[in-house]
C-alpha positions in Angstrom: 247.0 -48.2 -66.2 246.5 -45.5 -63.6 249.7 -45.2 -61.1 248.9 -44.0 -57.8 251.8 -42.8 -55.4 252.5 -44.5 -52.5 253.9 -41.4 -50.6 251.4 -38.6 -50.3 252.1 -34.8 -49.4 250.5 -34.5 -45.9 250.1 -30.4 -46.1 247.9 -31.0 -49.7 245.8 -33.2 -48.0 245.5 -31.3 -44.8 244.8 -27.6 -46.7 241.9 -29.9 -48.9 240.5 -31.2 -45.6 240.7 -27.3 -44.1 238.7 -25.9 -47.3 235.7 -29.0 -47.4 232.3 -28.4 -47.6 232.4 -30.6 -44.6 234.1 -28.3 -42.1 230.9 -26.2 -41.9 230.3 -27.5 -38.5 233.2 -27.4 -36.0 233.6 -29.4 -32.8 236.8 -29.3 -31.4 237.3 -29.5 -27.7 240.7 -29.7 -26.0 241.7 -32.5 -23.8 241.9 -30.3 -21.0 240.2 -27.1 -20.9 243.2 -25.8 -18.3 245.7 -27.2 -21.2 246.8 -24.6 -23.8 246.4 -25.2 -27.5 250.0 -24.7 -28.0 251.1 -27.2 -25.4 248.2 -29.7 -26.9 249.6 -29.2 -30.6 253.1 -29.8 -29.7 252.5 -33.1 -27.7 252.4 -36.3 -28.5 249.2 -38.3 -28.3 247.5 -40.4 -31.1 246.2 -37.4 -33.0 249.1 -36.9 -35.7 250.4 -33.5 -35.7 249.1 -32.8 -39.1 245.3 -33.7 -37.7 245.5 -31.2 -34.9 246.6 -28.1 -37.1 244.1 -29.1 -39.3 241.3 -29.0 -36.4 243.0 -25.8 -35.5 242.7 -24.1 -39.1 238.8 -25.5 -39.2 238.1 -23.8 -35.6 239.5 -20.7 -36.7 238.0 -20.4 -40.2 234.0 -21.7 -38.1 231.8 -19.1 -37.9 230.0 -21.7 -35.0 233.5 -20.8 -32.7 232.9 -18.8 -30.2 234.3 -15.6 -29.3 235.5 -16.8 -25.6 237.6 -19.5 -27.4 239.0 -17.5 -30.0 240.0 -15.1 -27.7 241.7 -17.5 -25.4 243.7 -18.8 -27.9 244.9 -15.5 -29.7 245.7 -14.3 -26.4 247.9 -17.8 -26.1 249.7 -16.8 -29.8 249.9 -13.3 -28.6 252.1 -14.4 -25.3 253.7 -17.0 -27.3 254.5 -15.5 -30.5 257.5 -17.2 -31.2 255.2 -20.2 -31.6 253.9 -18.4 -34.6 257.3 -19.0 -36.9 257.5 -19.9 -40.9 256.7 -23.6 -40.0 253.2 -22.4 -38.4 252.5 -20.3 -41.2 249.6 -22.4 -42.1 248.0 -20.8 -38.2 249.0 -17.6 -39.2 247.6 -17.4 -42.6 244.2 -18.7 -40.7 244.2 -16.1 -38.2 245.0 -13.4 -40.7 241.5 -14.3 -42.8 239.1 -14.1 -39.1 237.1 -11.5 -39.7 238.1 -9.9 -36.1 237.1 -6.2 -37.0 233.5 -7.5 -36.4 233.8 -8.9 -32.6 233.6 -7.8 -29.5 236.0 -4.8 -28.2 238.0 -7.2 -26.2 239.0 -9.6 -28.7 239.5 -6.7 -31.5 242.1 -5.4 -28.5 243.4 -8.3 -28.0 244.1 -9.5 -31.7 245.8 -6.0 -32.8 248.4 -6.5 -30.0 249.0 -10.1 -31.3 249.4 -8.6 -35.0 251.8 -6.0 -33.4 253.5 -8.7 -31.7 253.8 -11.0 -35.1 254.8 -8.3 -37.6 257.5 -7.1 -34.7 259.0 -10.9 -34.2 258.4 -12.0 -37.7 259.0 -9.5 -39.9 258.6 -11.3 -42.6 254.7 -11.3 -42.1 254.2 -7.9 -43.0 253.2 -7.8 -46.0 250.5 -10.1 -45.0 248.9 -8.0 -42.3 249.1 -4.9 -44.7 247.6 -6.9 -47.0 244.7 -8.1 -45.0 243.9 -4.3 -43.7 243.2 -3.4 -47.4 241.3 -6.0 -48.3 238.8 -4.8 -45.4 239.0 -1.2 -47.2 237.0 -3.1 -50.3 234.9 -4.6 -48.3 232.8 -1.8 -47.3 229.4 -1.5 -49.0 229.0 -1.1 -52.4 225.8 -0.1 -52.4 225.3 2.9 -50.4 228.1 6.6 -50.8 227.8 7.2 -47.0 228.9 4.2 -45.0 227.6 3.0 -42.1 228.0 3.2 -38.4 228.7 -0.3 -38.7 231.4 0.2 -41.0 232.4 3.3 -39.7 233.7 1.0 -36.4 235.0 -1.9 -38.1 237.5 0.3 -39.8 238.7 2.6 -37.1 239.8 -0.6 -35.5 241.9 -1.4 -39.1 242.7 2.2 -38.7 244.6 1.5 -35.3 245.7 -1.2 -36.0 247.6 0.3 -38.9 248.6 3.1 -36.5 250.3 1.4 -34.2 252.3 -1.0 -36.9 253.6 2.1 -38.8 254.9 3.4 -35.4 256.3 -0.2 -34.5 258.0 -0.7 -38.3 258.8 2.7 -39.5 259.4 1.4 -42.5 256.6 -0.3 -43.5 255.3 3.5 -44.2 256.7 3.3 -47.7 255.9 -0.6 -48.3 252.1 0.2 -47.3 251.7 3.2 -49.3 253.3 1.3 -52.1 250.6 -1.6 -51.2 247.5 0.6 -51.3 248.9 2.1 -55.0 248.9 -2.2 -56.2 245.8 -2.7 -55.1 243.6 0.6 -55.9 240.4 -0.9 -57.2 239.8 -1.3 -61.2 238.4 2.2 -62.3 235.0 0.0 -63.3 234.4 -1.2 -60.1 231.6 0.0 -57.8 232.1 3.9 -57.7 231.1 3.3 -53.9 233.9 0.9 -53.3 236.2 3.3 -55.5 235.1 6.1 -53.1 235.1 4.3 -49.7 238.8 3.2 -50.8 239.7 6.9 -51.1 238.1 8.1 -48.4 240.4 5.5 -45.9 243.6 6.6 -47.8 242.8 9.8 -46.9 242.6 9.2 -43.5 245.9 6.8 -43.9 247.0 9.8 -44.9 246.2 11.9 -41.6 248.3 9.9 -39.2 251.4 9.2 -41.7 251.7 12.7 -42.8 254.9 12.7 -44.3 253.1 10.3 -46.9 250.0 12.0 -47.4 251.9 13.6 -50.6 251.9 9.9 -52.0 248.8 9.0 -51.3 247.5 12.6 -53.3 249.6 11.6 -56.3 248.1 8.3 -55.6 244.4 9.4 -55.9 244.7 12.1 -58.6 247.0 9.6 -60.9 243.4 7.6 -60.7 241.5 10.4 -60.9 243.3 11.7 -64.0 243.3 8.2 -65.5 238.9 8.6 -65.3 238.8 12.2 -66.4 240.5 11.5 -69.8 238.3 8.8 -70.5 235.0 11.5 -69.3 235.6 14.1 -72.4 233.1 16.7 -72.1 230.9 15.5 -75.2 231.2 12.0 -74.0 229.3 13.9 -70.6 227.1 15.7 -72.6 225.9 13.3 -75.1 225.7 10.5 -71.9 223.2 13.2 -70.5 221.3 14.5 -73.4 220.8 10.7 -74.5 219.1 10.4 -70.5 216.5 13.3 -71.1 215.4 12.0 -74.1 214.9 8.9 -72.5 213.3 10.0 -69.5 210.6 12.4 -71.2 209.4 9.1 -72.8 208.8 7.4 -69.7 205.3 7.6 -68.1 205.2 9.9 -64.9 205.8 7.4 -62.2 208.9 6.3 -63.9 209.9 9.9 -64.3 209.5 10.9 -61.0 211.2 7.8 -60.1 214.4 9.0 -62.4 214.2 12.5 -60.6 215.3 10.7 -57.5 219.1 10.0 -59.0 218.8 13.2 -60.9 222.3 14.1 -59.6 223.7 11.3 -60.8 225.9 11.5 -63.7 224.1 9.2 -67.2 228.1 8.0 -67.9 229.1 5.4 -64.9 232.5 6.5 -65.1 231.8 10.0 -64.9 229.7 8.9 -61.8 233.1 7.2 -60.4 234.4 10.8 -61.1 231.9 13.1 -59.4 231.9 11.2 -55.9 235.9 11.2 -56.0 236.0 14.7 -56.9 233.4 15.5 -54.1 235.2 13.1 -51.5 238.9 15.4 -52.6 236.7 18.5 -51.9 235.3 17.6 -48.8 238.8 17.0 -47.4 240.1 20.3 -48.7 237.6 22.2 -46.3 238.2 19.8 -43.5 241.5 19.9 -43.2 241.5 23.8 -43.8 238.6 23.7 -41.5 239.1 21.4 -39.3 235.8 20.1 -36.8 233.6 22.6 -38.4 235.3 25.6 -37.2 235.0 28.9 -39.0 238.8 29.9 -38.6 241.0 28.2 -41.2 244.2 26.6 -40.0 246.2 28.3 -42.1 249.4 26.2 -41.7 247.4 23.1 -42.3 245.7 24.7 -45.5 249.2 25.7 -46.6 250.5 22.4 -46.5 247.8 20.5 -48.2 248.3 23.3 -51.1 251.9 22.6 -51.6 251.4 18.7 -51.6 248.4 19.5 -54.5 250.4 21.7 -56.1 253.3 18.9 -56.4 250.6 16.7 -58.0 249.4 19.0 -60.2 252.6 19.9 -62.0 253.7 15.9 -62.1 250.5 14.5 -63.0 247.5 16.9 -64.3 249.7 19.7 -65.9 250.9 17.6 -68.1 248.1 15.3 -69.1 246.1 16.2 -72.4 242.5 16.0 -72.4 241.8 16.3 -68.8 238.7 18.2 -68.0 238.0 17.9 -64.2 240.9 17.4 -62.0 242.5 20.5 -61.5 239.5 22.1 -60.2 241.0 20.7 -57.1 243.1 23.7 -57.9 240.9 26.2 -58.2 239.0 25.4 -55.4 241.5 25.4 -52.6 242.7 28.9 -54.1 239.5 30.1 -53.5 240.6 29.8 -49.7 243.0 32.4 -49.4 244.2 35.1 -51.7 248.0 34.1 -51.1 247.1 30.8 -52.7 245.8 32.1 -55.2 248.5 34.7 -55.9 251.2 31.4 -55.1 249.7 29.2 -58.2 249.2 32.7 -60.6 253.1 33.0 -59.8 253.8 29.4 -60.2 252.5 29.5 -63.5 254.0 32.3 -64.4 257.5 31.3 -64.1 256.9 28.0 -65.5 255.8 30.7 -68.7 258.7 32.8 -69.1 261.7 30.0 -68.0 263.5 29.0 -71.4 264.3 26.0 -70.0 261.3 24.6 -69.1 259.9 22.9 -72.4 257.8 25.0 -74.9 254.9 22.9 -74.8 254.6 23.2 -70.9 255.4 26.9 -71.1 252.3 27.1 -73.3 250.3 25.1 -71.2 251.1 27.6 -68.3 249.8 30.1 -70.2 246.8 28.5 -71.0 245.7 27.7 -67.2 246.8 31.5 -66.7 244.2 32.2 -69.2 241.6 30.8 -68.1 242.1 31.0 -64.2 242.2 34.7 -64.4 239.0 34.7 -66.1 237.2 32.1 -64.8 237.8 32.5 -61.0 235.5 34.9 -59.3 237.7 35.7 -56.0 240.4 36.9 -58.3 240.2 40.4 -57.4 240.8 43.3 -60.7 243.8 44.7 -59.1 245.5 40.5 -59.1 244.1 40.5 -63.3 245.8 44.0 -64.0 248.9 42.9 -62.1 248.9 39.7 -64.4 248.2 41.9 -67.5 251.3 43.9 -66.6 253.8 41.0 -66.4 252.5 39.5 -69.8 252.6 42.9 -71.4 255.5 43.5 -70.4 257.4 40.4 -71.5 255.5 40.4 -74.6 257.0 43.8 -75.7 260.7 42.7 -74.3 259.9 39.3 -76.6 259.0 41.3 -79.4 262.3 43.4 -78.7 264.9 40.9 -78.7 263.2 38.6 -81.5 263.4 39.5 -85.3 263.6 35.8 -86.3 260.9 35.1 -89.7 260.3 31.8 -88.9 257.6 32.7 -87.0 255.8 29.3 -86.4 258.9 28.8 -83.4 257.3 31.1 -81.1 254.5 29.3 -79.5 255.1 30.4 -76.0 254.9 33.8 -76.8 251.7 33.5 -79.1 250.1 31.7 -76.2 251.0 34.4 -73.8 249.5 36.7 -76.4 246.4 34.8 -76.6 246.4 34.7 -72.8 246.1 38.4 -72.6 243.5 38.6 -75.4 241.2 36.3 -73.7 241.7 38.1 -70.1 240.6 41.2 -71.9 237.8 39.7 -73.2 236.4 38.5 -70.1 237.5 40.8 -67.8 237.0 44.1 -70.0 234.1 45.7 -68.1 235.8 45.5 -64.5 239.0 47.1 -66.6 237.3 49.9 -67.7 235.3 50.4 -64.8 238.6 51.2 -62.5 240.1 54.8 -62.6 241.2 55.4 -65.7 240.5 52.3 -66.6 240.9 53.4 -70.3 244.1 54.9 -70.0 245.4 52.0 -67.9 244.4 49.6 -71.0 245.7 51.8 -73.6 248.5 52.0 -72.0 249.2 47.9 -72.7 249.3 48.9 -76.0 247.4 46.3 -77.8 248.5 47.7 -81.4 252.2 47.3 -80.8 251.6 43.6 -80.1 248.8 42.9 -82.8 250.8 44.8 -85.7 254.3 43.4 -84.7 256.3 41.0 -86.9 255.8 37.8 -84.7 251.4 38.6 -86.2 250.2 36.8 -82.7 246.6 36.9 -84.3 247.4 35.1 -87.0 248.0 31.8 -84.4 245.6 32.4 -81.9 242.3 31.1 -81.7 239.9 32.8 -84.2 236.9 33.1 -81.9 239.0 34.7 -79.1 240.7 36.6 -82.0 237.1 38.1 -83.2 235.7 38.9 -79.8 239.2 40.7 -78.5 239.2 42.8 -81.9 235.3 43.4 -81.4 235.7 44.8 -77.9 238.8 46.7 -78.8 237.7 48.2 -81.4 234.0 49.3 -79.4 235.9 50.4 -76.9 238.4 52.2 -79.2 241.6 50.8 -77.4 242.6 48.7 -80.6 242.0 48.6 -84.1 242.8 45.1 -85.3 240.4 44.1 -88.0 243.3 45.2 -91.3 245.2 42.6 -89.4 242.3 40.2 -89.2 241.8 40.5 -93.0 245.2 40.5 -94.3 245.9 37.4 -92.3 242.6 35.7 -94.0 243.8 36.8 -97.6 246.6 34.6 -96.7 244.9 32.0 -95.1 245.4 29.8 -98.0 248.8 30.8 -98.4 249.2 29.3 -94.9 247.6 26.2 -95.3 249.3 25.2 -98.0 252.3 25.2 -95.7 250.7 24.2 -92.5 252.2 20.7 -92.5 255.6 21.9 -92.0 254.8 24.4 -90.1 253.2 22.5 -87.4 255.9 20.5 -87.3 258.3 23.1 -86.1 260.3 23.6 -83.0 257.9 25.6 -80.6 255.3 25.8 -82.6 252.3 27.0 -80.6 250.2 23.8 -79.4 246.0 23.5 -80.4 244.5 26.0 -77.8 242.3 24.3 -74.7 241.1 26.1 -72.2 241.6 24.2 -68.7 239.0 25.6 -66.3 235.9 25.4 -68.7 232.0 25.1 -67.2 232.0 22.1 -64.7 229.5 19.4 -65.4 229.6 17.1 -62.7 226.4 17.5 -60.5 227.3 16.0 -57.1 230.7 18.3 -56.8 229.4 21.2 -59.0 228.2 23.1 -55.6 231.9 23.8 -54.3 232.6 25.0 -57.6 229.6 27.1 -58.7 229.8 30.2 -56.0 233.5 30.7 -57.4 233.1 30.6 -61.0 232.7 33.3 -63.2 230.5 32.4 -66.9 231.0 34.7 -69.5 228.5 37.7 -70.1 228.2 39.1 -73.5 225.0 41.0 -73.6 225.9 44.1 -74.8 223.9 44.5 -77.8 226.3 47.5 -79.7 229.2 44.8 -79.5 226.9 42.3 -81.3 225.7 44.6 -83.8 229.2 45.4 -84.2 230.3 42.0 -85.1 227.2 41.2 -87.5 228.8 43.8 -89.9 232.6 42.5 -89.9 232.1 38.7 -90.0 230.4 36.4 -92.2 229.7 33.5 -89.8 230.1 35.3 -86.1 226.9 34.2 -84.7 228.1 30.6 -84.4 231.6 32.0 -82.5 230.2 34.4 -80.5 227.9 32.2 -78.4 230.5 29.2 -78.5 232.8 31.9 -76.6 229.6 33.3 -74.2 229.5 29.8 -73.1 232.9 27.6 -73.3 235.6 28.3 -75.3 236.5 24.7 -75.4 236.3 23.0 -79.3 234.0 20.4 -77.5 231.5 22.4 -76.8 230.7 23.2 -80.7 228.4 20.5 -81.3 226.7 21.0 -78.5 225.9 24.4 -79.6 225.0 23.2 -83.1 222.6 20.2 -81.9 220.4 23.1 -80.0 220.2 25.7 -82.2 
């Protein structure tokens, strides 16, 4: 026997009349025209209460209403906002869903000063309106990377009215930029909703300033979180696996596929390009802002500091990341001071004992491969670097006598640092007056022959092309170092399982700032980036005779010293 209750909840009934199929259609005309809907809600007449909110939720929600009624009555709840209280909730939630952003000027006016009015009275309908403003961010098109001028409008009105509530509640700042963290969209989703999501936190960003360092951390944690998951051969396979495919289309699909030929074959790596391109784009815009040619250079310095902030909490360190801090070098490229700013943060992350060894490597590492990677880093900047490193590198070797040499991994990685500046850098070196004398004068064999045998744990192709170079050039003679370390290679890896276990041992060398592969951003990258030139034919020759398998290491160097790039190498040969 089926019991049915006698006493039914009028508000279930009510919110399943609100959302029926049935409500497509909506009639609802007030007794009097010159009466107000709040005035005809609260008065009695045989219409019970419960039947009028529900007429008022169904004219809200039509898409039939018209403008000139909707506008009368949020102008009514605007004046009379009090009316709008926890037990009217029901009104409020309706008028929060009306897609407003799309009507006429006037009512768009008129329905951000009622949501000023309601999150000032009622505070406790904050969250709500926040809430609402970024569900509009989503719903831009997911279709098309440059929105419309459609959209364009519809969210300059979210953007004022988000403006003005900010100024009204102070402290919804935090509680919004909190909000727009919740809700960032799922890294899968549309890469056009994912970018047109960033793109209006960035311009959140512009009128709460003192947040904008959020919203960065914000963006990059994302960012981060897609470039771990985009390993280089993961890109490279994705993109080799798209040529094949595409030179056994016929030609009118082929010329078809040439039409998306800058988008990336991994979807995620897609994600990846437009949100590195959107971070770029604001870089030069707020450096240059409207176009001009002058940078604003106090505007530029304080977009470098907030990135900078990021980039020691959130990409410095993160393993694996391949992409992000390019963000990096590309505002450096701006100015020289930024440049010389992020060299000399590094650089006392590197030589700080209390900073942990496996960051102080790390440093090292992006010092590395900064200094030879970026073209606007002038000779005189690398030579100045060269000194410092030298420097502490013969003070290191001074104050250390300690065997248990598998417990100096930041100084090995400053030592591979310099050896792979040299490398890259050697023909600007000894092109400068007395460049020669100026290298010597580093002295390379101090630091190769010392006890703390830095060749022993660097990385062997960096190893063979330093020692080739030095020994062409006749600044260093390494190899009898090179050989007695490979007589006890075995030696050593007999023992390597302890001794990679050990305090400070130096970490597996990556180089941070190897060749860019995404092809929508790769443009603001390209006119800064330096590839490595090794076509001096005496160095080759050179090498043929002192290693057994240096073809294979020499052209994994020319190219990208990262480990990833191996197979690559070996699947085109």
């Amino acid at each position: 026997m089926v019991l049915i209750p006698i006493l039914k909840d009028p508000m279930s009934s009510l919110m399943k009349n609100v959302n029926s199929p049935s409500s497509t259609h909506v009639k609802f005309e007030l007794p009097d025209e010159k009466q107000s809907i709040i005035t005809y809600y609260n008065e009695d007449g045989k219409e019970s209460q419960a039947f009028k909110l529900n007429y008022i939720i169904k004219t809200i929600h039509s898409k039939d209403t018209e403008d000139a009624l909707l506008l009368k009555w949020i102008t009514e709840f605007k004046d009379t906002i009090l009316f709008l209280d926890r037990q009217n909730e029901p009104i409020t939630n309706a008028l929060l869903k009306l897609e407003w952003y799309t009507k006429d000027s006037k009512l768009v006016r008129m329905y951000q000063e009622l949501l000023w009015n309601l999150v000032t009275a009622h505070p406790y309908y904050l969250r709500n309106v926040l809430m609402m403003t970024i569900v509009i961010f989503s719903k831009v098109s997911s279709e098309n990377e440059t929105m419309s001028e459609e959209d364009k409008l519809k969210l300059q009105n979210v953007h004022g009215l988000l403006l003005k509530i900010t100024e009204l509640v102070p402290s919804s700042q935090q509680t919004f930029v909190n909000m727009l963290s919740e809700k960032f969209p799922y890294m899968k989703s549309s890469p056009c909703v994912i970018l047109h999501y960033v793109e209006n936190m960035l311009i959140v960003g512009s009128y709460l300033p003192s947040k904008r360092y959020l919203i960065l951390e914000c963006i990059i944690k994302r960012l981060i979180q897609m470039d771990v998951l985009c390993s280089k051969n993961a890109i490279e396979e994705a993109e080799y696996e798209k040529q094949e495919e595409n030179q056994m289309e016929l030609d009118g699909i082929e010329s078809k596929a040439g039409n998306t030929s800058d988008q990336m074959a991994l979807p995620l790596a897609h994600t990846l390009d437009l949100l590195m391109n959107c971070l770029f784009t604001f870089i030069k815009e707020t450096s240059f802002p409207q176009g001009k040619d002058q940078m604003n250079w106090e505007a530029t310095k304080k977009l470098y500091k907030e990135i900078l902030t990021a980039f020691d909490k959130i990409i410095l360190p993160t393993q694996g990341c391949c992409h992000a801090q390019y963000i990096l070098f590309y505002i450096c490229s701006l100015k020289q001071e930024l440049c010389d700013g992020f060299l000399d943060y590094l650089w006392k992350k590197v030589q700080n004992p209390n900073v942990a060894p496996v960051f102080r490597q790390i440093s090292a590492f992006f010092i590395g491969s900064f200094l030879s990677r970026a073209k606007y880093i002038c000779i005189s900047t690398v030579t100045a670097c060269l000194n410092l490193m030298c420097n502490w590198i013969h003070r290191y070797i001074d104050a250390h006598t300690s065997q248990d040499l598998n417990s100096h991994g930041s100084f090995h990685s400053v030592c591979q640092t310099v050896f792979y500046v040299f490398a890259f850098r050697n023909r600007e070196l000894l092109e400068m007056k007395d460049g020669y004398k100026y290298l010597r004068s580093l002295n390379f064999d101090r630091i190769v022959t010392c006890r703390l045998n830095p060749l022993r744990y660097c990385d062997r192709s960096i190893v063979q092309n330093f020692a080739s170079i030095s020994r062409n050039h006749q600044i260093a003679y390494v190899y009898p170092v090179i050989e007695k370390n490979n007589r006890n290679l075995l030696y050593a890896n007999n023992h390597s399982s302890s001794e990679e276990c050990a305090a400070g041992a130096m970490i597996p060398t990556f180089f941070p700032f190897d060749p860019y592969l995404l092809k929508k951003s790769k443009h603001w990258v390209e006119p800064n980036y330096r590839l490595y030139n090794h076509d001096n034919k005496e160095e080759e020759s050179l090498e043929l005779m002192d290693e057994e398998e240096p073809n294979v290491n020499d052209v994994i160097f020319s190219y990208s010293m990262s480990p990833g790039f191996k197979k690559s190498y070996l699947l085109n040969r």
